[in-house]
VOTOR-719175 format. One record per atom (N, C-alpha, C): x, y, z; residue number from 1; residue in three letters. Coordinates in Angstrom, 3 decimals. Example, Ala and Ser with C-alpha at 12.3 -4.5 7.8 and 13.67 -1.06 7.14 Angstrom:
<atoms>
<u 13.190 v -5.690 w 7.800 k 1 r ALA> .
<u 12.300 v -4.500 w 7.800 k 1 r ALA> .
<u 13.200 v -3.300 w 7.800 k 1 r ALA> .
<u 12.850 v -2.250 w 7.080 k 2 r SER> .
<u 13.670 v -1.060 w 7.140 k 2 r SER> .
<u 12.900 v 0.030 w 7.870 k 2 r SER> .
</atoms>
This chain:
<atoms>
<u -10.651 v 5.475 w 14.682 k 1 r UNK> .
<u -9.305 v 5.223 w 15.128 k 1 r UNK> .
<u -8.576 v 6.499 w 15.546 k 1 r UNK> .
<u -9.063 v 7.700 w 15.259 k 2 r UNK> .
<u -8.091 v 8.869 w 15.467 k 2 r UNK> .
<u -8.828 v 9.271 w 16.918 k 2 r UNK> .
<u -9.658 v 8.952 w 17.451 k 3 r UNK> .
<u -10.627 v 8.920 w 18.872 k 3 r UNK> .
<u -9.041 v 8.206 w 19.492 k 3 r UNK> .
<u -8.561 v 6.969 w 19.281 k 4 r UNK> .
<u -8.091 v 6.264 w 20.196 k 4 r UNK> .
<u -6.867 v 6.834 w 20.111 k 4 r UNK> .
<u -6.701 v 6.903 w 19.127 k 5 r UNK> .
<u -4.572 v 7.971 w 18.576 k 5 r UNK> .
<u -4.563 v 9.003 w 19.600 k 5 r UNK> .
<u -5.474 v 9.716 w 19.792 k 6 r UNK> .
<u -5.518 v 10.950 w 20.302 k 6 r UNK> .
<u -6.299 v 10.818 w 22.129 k 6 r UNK> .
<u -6.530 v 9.757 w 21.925 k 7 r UNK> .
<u -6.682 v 9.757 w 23.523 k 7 r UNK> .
<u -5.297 v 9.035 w 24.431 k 7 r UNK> .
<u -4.387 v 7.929 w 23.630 k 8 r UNK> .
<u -3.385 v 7.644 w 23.955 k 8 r UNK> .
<u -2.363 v 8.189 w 24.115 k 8 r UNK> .
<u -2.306 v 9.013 w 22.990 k 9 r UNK> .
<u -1.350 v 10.149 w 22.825 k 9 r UNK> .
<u -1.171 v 11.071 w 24.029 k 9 r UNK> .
<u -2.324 v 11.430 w 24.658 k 10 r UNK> .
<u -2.624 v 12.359 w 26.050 k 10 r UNK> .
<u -1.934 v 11.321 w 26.744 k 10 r UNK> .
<u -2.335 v 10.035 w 27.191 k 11 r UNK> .
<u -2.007 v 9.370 w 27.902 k 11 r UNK> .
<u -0.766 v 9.567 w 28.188 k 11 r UNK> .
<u 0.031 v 8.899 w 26.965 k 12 r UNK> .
<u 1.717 v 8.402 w 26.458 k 12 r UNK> .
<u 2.591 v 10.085 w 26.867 k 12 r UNK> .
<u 1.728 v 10.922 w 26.484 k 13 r UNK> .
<u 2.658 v 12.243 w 26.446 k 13 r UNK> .
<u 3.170 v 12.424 w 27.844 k 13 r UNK> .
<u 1.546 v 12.525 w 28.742 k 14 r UNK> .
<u 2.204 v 11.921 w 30.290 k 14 r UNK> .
<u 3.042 v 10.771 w 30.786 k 14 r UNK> .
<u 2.755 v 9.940 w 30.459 k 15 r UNK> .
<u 4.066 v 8.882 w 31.090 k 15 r UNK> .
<u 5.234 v 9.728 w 30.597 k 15 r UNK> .
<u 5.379 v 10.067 w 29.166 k 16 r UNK> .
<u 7.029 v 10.613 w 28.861 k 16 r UNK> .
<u 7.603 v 11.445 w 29.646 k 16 r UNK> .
<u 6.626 v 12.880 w 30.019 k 17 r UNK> .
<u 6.874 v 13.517 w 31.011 k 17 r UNK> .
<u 7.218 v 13.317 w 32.453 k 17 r UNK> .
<u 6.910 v 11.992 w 32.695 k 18 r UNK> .
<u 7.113 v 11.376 w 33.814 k 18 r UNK> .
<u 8.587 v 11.162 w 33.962 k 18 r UNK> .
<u 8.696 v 9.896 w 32.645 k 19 r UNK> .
<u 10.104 v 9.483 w 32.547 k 19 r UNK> .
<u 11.160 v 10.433 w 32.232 k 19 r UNK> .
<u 11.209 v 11.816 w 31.451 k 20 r UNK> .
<u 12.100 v 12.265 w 31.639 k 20 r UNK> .
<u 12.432 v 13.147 w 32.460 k 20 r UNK> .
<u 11.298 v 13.495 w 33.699 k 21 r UNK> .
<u 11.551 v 14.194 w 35.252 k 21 r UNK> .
<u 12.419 v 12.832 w 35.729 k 21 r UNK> .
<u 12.122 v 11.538 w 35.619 k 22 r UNK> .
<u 13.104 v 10.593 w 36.434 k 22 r UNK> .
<u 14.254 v 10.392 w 35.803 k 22 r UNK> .
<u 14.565 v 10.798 w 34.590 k 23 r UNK> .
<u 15.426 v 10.877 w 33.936 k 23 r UNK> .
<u 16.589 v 12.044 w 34.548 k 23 r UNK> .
<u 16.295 v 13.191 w 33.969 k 24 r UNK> .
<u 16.446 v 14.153 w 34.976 k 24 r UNK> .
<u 17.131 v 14.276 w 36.331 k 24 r UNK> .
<u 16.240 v 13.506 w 37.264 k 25 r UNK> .
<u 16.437 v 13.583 w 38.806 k 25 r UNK> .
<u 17.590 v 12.415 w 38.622 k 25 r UNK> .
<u 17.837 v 11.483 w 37.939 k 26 r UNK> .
<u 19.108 v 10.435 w 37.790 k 26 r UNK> .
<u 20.162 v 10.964 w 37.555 k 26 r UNK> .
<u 19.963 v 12.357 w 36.437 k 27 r UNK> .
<u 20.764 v 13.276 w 35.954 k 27 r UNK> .
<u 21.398 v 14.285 w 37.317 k 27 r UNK> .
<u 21.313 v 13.977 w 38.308 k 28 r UNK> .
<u 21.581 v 15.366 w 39.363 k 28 r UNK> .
<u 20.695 v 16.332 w 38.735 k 28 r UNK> .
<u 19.765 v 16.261 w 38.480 k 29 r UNK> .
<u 18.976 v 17.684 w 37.912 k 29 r UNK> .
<u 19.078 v 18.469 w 36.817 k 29 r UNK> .
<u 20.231 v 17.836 w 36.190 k 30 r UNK> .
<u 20.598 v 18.743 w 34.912 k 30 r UNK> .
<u 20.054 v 18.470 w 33.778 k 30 r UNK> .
<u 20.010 v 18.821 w 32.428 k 31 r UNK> .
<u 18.909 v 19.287 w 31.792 k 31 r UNK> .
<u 19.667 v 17.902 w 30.860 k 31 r UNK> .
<u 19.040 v 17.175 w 30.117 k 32 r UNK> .
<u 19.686 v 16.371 w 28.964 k 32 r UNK> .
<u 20.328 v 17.054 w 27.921 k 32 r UNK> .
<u 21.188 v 16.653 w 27.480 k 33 r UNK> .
<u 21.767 v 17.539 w 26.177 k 33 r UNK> .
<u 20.955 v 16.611 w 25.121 k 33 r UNK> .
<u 20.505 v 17.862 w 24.570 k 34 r UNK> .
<u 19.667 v 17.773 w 22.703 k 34 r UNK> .
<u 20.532 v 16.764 w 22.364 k 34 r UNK> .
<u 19.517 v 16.030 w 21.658 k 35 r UNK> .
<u 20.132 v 14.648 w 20.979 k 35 r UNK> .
<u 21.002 v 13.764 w 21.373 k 35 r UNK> .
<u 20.732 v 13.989 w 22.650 k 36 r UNK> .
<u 21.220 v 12.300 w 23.233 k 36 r UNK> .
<u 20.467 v 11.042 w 23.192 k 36 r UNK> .
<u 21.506 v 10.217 w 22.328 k 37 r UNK> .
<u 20.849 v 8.512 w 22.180 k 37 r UNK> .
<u 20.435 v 7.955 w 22.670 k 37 r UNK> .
<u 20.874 v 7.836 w 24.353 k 38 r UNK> .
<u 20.523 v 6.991 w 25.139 k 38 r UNK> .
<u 19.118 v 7.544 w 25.796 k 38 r UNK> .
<u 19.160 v 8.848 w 25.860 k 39 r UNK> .
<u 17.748 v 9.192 w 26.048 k 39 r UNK> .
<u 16.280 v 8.921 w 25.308 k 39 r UNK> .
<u 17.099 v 9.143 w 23.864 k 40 r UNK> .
<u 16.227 v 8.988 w 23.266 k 40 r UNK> .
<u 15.343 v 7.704 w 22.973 k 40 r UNK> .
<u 16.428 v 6.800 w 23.203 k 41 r UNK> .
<u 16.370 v 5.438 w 23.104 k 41 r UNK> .
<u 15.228 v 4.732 w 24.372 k 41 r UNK> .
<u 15.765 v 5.830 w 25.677 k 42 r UNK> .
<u 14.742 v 5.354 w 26.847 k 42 r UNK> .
<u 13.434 v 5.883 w 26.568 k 42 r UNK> .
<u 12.871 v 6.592 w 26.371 k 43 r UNK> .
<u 11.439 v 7.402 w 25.649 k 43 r UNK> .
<u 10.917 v 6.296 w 24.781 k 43 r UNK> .
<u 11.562 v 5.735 w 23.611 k 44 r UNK> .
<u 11.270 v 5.068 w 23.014 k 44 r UNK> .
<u 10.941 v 3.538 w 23.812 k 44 r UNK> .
<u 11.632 v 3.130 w 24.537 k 45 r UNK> .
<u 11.259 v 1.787 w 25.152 k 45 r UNK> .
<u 10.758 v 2.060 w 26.188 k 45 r UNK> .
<u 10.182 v 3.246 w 26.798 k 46 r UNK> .
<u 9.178 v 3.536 w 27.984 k 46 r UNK> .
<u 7.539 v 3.643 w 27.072 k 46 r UNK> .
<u 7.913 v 4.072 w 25.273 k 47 r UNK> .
<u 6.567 v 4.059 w 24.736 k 47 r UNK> .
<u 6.197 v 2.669 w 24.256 k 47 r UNK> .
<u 7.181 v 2.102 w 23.530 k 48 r UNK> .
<u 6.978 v 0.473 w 23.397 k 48 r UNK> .
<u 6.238 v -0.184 w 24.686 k 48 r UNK> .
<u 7.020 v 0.022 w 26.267 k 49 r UNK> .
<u 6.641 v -0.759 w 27.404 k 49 r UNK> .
<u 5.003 v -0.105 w 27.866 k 49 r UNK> .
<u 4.650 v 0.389 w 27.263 k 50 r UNK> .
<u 3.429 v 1.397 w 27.458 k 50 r UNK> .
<u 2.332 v 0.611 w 26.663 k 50 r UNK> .
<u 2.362 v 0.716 w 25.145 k 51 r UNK> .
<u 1.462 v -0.136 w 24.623 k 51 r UNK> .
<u 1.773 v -1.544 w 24.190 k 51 r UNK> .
<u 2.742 v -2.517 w 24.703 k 52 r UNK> .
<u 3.022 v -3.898 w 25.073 k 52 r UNK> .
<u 2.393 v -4.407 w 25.963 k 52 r UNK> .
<u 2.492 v -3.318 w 27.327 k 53 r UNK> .
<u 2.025 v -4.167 w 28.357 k 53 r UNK> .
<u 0.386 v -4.183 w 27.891 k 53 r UNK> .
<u -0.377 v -2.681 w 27.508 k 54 r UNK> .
<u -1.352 v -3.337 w 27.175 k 54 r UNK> .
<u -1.948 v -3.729 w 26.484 k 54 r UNK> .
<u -1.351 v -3.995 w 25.330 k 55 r UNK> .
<u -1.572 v -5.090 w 24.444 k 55 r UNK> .
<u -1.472 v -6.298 w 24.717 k 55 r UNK> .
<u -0.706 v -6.778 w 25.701 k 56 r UNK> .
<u -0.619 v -7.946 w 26.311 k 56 r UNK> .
<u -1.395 v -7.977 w 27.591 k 56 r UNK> .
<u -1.714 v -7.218 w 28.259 k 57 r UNK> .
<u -2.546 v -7.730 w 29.102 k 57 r UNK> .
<u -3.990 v -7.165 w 29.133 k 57 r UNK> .
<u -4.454 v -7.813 w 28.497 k 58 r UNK> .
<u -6.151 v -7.265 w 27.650 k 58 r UNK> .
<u -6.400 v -7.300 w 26.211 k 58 r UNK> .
<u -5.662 v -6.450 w 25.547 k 59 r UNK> .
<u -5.655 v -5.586 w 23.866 k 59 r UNK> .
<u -6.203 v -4.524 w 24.117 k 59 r UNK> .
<u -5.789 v -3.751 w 25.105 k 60 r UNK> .
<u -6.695 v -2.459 w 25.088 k 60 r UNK> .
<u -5.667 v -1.572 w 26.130 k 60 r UNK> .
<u -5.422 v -0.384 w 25.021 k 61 r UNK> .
<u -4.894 v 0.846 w 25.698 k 61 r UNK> .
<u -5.975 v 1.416 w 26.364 k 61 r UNK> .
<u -5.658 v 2.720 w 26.992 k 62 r UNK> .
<u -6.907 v 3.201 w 27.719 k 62 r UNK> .
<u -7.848 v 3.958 w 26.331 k 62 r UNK> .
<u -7.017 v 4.541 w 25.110 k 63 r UNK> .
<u -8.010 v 5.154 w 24.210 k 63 r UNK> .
<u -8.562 v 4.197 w 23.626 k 63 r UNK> .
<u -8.436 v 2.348 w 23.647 k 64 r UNK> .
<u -9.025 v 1.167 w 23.471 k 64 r UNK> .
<u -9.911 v 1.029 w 23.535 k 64 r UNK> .
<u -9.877 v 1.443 w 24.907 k 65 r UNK> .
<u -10.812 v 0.990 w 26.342 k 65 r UNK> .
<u -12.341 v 2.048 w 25.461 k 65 r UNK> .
<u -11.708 v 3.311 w 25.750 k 66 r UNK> .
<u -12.675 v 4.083 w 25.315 k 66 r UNK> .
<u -13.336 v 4.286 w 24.073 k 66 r UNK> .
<u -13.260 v 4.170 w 23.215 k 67 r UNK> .
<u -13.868 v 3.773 w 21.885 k 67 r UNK> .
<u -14.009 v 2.497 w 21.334 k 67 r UNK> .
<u -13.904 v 1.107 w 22.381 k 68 r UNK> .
<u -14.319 v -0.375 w 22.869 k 68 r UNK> .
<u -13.844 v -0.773 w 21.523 k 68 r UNK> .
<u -12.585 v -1.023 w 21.180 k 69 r UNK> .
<u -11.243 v -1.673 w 20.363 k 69 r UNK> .
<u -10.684 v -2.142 w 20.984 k 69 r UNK> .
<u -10.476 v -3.637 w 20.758 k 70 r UNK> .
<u -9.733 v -4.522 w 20.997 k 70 r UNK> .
<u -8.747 v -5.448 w 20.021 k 70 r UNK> .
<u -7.267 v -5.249 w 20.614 k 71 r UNK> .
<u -6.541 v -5.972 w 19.645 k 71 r UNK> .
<u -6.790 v -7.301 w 19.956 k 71 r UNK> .
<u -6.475 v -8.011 w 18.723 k 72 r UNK> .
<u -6.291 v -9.720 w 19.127 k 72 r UNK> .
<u -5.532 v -10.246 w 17.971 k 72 r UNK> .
<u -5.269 v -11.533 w 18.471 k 73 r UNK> .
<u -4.117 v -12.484 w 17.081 k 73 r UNK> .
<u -5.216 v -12.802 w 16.562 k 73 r UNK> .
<u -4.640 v -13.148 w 15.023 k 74 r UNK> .
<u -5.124 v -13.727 w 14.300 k 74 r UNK> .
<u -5.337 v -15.215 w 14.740 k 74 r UNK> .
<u -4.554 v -15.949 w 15.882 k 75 r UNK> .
<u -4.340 v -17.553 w 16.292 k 75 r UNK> .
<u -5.761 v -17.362 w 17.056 k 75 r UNK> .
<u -6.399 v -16.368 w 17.241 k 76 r UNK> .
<u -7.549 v -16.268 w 18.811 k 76 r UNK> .
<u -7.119 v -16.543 w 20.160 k 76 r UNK> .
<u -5.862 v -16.372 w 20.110 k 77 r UNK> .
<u -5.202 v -16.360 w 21.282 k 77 r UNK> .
<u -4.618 v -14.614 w 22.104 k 77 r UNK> .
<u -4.166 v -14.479 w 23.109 k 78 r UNK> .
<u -3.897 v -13.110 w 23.694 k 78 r UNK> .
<u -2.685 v -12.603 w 22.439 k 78 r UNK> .
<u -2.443 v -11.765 w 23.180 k 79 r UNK> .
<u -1.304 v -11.087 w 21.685 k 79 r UNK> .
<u -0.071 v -11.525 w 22.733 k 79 r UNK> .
<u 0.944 v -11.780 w 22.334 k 80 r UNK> .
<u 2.255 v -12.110 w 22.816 k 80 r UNK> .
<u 3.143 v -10.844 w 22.558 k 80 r UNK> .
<u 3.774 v -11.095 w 23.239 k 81 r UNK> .
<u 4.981 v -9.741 w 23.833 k 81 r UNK> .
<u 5.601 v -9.261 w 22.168 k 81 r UNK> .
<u 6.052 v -10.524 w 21.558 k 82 r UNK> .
<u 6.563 v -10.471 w 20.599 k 82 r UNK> .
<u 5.748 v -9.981 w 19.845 k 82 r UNK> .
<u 4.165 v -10.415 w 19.707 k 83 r UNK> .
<u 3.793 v -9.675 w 18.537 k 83 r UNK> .
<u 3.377 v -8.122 w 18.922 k 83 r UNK> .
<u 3.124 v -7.882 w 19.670 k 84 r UNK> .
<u 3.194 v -6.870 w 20.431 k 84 r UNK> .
<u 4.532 v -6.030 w 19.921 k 84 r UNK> .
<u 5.754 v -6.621 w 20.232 k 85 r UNK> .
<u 7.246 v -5.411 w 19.831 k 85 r UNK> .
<u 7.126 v -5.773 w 18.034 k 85 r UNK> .
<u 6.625 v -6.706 w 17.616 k 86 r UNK> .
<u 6.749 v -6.197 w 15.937 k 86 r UNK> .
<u 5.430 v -5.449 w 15.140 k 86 r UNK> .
<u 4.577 v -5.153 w 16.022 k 87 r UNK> .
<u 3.056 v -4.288 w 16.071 k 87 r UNK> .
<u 4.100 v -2.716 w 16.182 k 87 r UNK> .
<u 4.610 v -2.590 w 17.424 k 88 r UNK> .
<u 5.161 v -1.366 w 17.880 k 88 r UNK> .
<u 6.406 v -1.033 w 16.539 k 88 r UNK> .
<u 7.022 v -1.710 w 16.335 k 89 r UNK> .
<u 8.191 v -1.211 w 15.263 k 89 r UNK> .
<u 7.181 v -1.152 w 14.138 k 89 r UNK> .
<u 6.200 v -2.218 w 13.607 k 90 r UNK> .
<u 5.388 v -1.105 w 12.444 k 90 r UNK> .
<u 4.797 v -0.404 w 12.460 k 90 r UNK> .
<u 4.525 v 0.027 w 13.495 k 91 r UNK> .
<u 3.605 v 1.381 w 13.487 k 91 r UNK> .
<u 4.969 v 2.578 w 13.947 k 91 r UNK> .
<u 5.846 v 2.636 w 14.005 k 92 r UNK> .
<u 6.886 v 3.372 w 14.174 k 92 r UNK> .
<u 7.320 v 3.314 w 12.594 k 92 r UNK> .
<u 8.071 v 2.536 w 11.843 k 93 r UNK> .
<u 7.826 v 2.627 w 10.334 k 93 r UNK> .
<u 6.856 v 3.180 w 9.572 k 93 r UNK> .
<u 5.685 v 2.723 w 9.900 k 94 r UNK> .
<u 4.179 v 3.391 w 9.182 k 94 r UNK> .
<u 3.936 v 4.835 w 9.074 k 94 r UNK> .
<u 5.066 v 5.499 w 10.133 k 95 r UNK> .
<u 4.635 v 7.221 w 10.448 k 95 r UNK> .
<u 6.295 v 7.374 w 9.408 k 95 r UNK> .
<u 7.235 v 6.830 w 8.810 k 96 r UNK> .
<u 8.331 v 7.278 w 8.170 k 96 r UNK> .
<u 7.732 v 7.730 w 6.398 k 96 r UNK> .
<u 6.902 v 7.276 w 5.679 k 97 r UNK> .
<u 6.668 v 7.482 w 4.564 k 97 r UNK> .
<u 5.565 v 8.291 w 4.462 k 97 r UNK> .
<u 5.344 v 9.550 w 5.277 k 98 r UNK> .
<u 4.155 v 9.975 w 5.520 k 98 r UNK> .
<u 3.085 v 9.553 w 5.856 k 98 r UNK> .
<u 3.348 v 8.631 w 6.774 k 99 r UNK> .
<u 1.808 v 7.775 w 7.679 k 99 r UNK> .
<u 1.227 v 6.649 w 6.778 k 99 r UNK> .
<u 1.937 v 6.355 w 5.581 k 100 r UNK> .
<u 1.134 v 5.781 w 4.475 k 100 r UNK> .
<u 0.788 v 4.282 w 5.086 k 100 r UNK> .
<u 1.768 v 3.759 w 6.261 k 101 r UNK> .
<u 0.754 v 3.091 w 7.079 k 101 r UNK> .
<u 0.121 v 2.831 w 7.237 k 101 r UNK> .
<u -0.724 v 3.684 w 8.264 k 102 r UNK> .
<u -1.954 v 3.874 w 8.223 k 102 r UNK> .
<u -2.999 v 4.223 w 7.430 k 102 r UNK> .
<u -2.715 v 4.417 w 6.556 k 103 r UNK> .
<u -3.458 v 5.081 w 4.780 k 103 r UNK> .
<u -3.888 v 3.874 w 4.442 k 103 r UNK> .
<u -2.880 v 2.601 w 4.768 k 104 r UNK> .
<u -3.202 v 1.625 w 3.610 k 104 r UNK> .
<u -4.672 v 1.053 w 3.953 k 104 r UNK> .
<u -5.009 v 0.784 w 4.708 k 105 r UNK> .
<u -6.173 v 0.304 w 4.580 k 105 r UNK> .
<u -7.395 v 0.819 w 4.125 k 105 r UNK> .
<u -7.292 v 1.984 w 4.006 k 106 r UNK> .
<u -8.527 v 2.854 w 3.363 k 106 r UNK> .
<u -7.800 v 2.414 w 1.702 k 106 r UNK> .
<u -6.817 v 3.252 w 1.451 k 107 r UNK> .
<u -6.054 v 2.844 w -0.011 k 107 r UNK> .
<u -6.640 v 1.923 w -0.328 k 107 r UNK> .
<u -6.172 v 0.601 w 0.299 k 108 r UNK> .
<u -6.107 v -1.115 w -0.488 k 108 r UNK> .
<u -7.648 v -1.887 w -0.276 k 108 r UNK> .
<u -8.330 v -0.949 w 0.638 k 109 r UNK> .
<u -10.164 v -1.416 w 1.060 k 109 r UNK> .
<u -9.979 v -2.637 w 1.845 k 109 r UNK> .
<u -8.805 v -3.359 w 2.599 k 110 r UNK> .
<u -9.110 v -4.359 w 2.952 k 110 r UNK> .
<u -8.851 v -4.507 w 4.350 k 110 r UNK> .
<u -8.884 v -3.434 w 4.897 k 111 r UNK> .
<u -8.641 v -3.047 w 6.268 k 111 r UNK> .
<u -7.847 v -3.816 w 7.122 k 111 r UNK> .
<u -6.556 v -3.782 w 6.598 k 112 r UNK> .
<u -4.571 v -4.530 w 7.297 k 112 r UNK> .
<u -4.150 v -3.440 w 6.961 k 112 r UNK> .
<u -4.288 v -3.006 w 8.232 k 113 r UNK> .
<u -2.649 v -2.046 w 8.132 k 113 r UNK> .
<u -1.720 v -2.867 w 8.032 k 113 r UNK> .
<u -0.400 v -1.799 w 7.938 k 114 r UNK> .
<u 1.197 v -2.437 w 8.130 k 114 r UNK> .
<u 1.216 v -3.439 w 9.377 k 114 r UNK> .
<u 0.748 v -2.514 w 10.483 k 115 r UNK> .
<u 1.165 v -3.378 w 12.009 k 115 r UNK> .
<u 0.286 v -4.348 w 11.710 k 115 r UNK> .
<u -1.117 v -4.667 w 11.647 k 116 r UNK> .
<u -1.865 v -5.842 w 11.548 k 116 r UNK> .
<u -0.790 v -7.302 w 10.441 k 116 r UNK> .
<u -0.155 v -6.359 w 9.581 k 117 r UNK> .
<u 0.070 v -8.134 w 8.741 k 117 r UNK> .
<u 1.383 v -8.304 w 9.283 k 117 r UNK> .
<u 2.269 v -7.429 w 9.733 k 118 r UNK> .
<u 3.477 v -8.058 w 10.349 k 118 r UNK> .
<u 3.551 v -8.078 w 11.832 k 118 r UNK> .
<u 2.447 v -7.974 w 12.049 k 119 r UNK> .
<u 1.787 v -8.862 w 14.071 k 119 r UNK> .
<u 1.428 v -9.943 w 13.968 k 119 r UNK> .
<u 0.396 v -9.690 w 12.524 k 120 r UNK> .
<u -0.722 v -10.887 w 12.364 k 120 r UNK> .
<u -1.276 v -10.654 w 13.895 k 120 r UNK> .
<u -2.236 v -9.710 w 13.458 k 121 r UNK> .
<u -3.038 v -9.129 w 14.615 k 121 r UNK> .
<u -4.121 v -8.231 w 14.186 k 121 r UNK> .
<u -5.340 v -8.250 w 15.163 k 122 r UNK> .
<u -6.103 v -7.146 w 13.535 k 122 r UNK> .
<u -6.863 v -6.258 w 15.011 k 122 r UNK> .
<u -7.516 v -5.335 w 14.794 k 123 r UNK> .
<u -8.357 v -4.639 w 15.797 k 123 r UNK> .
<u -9.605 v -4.922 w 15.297 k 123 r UNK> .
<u -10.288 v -5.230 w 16.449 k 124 r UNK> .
<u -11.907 v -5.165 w 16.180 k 124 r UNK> .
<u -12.688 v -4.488 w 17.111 k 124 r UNK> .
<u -13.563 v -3.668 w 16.290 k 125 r UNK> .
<u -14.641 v -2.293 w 16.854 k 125 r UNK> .
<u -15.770 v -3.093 w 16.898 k 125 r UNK> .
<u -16.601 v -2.543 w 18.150 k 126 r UNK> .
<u -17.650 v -2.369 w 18.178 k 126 r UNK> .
<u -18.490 v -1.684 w 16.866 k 126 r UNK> .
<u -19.940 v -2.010 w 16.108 k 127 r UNK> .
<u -20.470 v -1.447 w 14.887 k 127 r UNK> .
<u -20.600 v -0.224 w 15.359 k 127 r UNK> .
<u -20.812 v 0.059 w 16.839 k 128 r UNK> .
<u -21.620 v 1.412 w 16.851 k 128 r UNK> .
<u -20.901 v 2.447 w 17.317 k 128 r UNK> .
<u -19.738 v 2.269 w 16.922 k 129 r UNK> .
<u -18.258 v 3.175 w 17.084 k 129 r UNK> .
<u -17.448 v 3.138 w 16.130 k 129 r UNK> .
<u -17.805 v 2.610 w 14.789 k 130 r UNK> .
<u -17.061 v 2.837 w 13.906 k 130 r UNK> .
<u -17.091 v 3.892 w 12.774 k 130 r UNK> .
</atoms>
């Protein structure tokens, strides 16, 4: 899983850079002032709209793609938008208590993270990539 964190992450870092040059150029060119909300707020729903869309259309980010992980519902149906934005807010929670998030499933041996039980969504690997 840290194969796919870290290949998305490259990804995501570029789109941000994207959005806040268009940010920016909306700005007349001027620089954002540190700790503005509304900025911050757009970053944040340009990273949500980033791994929604592809979680919803496939289950597979591109670091997905590449270490052949695929999300899916627990229903065996596609993942829905919705579970998709309550996937994205727990894994945004999961990094507030020192990642313990993501810990839990090694911790508890039963491999649900946070985002998996409040998506009700689970990832499944290929054996020969895990």
């Amino acid at each position: 899983m840290l194969g796919v964190m870290f290949y998305d992450s490259i990804v995501l870092l570029s789109i941000l850079f994207l959005a806040s040059l268009i940010a920016v150029i909306i700005n007349d060119s001027e620089a954002i002032s540190q700790g503005n909300l509304f900025f911050i707020a757009y970053l944040f729903g340009v990273s949500w709209l980033f791994y929604a869309w592809f979680w919803t259309h496939g289950g597979q980010t591109v670091g997905m793609r590449a270490w052949k992980v695929v999300l899916l519902s627990e229903q065996q149906k596609n993942v829905s938008w919705r579970q998709a934005t309550l996937r994205f807010a727990a894994a945004v929670l999961s990094w507030l208590p020192l990642g313990l998030g993501f810990w839990w499933p090694y911790l508890k041996g039963n491999n649900r993270s946070w985002r998996d039980k409040f998506s009700t969504t689970y990832l499944h690997c290929d054996k020969e990539y895990r």
